[in-house]
FIRO-479456 format. One record per residue: y, z, x of N, C-alpha, C in turn; residue in one letter. Coordinates in pm, whole numbers, padded with zeros to 5 digits, always signed. Example, Ala and Ser with C-alpha at 12.3 -4.5 7.8 and 13.67 -1.06 7.14 Angstrom:
2
-00569+00780+01319-00450+00780+01230-00330+00780+01320a -00225+00708+01285-00106+00714+01367+00003+00787+01290s 
! end
This chain:
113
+02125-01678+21117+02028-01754+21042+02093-01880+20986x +02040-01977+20986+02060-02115+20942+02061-02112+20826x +02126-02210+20736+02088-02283+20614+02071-02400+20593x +01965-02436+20652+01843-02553+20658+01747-02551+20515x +01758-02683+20473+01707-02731+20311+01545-02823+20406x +01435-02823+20375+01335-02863+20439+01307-02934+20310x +01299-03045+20208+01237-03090+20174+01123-03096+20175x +01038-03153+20054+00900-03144+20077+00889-03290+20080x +00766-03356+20129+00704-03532+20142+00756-03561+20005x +00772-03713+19949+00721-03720+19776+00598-03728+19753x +00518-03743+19888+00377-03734+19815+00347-03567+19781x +00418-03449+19809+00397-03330+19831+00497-03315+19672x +00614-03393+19653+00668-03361+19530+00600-03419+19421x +00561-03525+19437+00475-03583+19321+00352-03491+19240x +00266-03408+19325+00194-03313+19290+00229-03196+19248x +00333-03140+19251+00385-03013+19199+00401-02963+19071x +00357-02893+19017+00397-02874+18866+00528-02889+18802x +00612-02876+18879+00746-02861+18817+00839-02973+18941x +00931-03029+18887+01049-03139+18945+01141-03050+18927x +01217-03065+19032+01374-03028+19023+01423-03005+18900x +01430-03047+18849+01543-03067+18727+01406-02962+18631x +01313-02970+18631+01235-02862+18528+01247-02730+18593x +01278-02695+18733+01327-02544+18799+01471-02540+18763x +01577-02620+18737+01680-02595+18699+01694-02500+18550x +01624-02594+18442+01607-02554+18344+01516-02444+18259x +01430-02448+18334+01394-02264+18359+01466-02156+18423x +01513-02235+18531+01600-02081+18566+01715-02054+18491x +01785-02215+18436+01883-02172+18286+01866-02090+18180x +01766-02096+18175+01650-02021+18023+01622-01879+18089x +01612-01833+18175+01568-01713+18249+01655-01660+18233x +01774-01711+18248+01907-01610+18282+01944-01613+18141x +01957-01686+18031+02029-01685+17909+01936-01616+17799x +01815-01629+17822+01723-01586+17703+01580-01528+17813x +01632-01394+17886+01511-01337+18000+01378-01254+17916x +01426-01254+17820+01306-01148+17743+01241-01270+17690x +01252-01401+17631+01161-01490+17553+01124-01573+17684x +01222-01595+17798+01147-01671+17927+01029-01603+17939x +01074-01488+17961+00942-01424+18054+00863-01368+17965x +00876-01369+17848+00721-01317+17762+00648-01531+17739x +00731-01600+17766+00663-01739+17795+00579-01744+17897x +00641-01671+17991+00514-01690+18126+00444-01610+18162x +00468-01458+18109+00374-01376+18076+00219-01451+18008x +00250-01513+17887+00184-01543+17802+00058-01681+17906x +00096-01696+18013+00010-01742+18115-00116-01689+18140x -00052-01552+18139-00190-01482+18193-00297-01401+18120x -00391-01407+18131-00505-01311+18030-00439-01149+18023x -00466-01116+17911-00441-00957+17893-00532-00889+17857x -00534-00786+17896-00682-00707+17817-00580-00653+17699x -00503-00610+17688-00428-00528+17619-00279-00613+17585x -00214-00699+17496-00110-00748+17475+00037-00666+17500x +00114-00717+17573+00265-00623+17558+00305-00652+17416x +00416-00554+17395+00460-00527+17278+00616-00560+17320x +00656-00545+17404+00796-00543+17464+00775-00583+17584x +00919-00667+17601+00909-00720+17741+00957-00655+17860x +01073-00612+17857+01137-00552+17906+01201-00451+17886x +01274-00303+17939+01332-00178+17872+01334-00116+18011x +01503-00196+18033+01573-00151+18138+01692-00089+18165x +01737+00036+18249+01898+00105+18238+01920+00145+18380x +02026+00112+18381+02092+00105+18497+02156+00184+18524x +02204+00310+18428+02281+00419+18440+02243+00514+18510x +02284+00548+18618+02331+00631+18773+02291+00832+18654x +02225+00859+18684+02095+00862+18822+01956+00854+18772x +01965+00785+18637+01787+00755+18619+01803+00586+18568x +01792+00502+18660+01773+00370+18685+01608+00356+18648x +01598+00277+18546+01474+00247+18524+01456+00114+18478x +01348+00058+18518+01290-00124+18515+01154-00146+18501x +01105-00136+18378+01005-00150+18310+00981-00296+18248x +00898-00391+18295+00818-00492+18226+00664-00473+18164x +00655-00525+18046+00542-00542+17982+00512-00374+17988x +00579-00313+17980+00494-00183+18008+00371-00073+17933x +00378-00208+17814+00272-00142+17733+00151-00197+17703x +00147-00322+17801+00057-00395+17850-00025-00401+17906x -00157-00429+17947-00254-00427+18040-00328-00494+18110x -00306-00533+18230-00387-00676+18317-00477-00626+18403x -00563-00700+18400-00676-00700+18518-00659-00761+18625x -00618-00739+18727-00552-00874+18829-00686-00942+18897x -00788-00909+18879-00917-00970+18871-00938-01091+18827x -00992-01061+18726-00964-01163+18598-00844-01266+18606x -00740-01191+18641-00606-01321+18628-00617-01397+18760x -00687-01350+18895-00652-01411+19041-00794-01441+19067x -00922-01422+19033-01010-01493+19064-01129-01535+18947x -01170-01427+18833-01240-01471+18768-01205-01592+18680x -01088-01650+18616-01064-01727+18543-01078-01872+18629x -01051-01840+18738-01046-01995+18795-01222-02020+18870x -01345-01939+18823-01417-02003+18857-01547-02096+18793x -01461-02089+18678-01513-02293+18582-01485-02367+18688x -01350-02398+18683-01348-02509+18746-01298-02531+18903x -01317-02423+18966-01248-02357+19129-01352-02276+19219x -01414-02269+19162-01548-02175+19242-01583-02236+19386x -01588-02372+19401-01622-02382+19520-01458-02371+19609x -01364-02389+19574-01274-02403+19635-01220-02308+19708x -01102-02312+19799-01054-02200+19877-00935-02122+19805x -00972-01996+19779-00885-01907+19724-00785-01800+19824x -00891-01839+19943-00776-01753+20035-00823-01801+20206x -00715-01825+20238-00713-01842+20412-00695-01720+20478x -00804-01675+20573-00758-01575+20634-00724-01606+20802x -00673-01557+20822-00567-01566+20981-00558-01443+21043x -00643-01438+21167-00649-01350+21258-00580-01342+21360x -00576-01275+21418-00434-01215+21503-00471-01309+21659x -00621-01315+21679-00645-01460+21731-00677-01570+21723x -00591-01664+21737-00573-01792+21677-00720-01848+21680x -00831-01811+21762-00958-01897+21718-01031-01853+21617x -00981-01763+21572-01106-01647+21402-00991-01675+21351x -01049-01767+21215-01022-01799+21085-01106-01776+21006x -01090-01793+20831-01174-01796+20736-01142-01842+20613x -01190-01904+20565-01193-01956+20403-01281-01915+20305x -01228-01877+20199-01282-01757+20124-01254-01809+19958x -01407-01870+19927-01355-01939+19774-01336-01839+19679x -01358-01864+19575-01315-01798+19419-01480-01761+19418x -01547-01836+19446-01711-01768+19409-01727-01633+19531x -01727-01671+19636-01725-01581+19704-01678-01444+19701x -01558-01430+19654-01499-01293+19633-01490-01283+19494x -01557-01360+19416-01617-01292+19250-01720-01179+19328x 
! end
């Protein structure tokens, strides 16, 4: 396997939420402070039920356990299609790709509400 870097256009970087240098500095923050990163981007998403803790993890041989938000509760509904249809409803929420290349489909946020 190669290690080939593919750039994106700048017209493709210009639109992106985040620049280089703002993925640097999150992933700095991820690794130095992972429980306040990630209850930051947790805090992205709707909850029916708020976590209380972020994380409560052990690594000790033979009950390895890795628990996020675990006292938390999401609707992945709500977080992957109902919220985005204010302002996304007509748009495409999912491409589908069939095993023959002439059946396709586009499938908005209203549609699969």
């Amino acid at each position: 396997m190669q290690n080939e870097i593919y750039k994106p256009s700048n017209k493709m970087a210009s639109s992106a939420w985040i620049n280089e240098e703002m993925y640097f500095e999150m992933y700095e923050r991820s690794i130095s402070d992972p429980e306040k990163f990630w209850a930051e981007q947790a805090n992205n998403l709707e909850w029916m039920q708020s976590f209380t803790k972020v994380k409560d993890v052990s690594f000790e041989a033979p009950n390895v356990s890795i628990r996020w938000f675990e006292d938390g509760v999401l609707n992945a509904s709500v977080n992957c299609i109902d919220r985005h249809l204010v302002n996304k409803a007509n748009e495409t929420a999912i491409i589908w790709e069939s095993d023959d290349p002439k059946f396709d489909a586009k499938v908005t946020y209203k549609e699969l509400h």
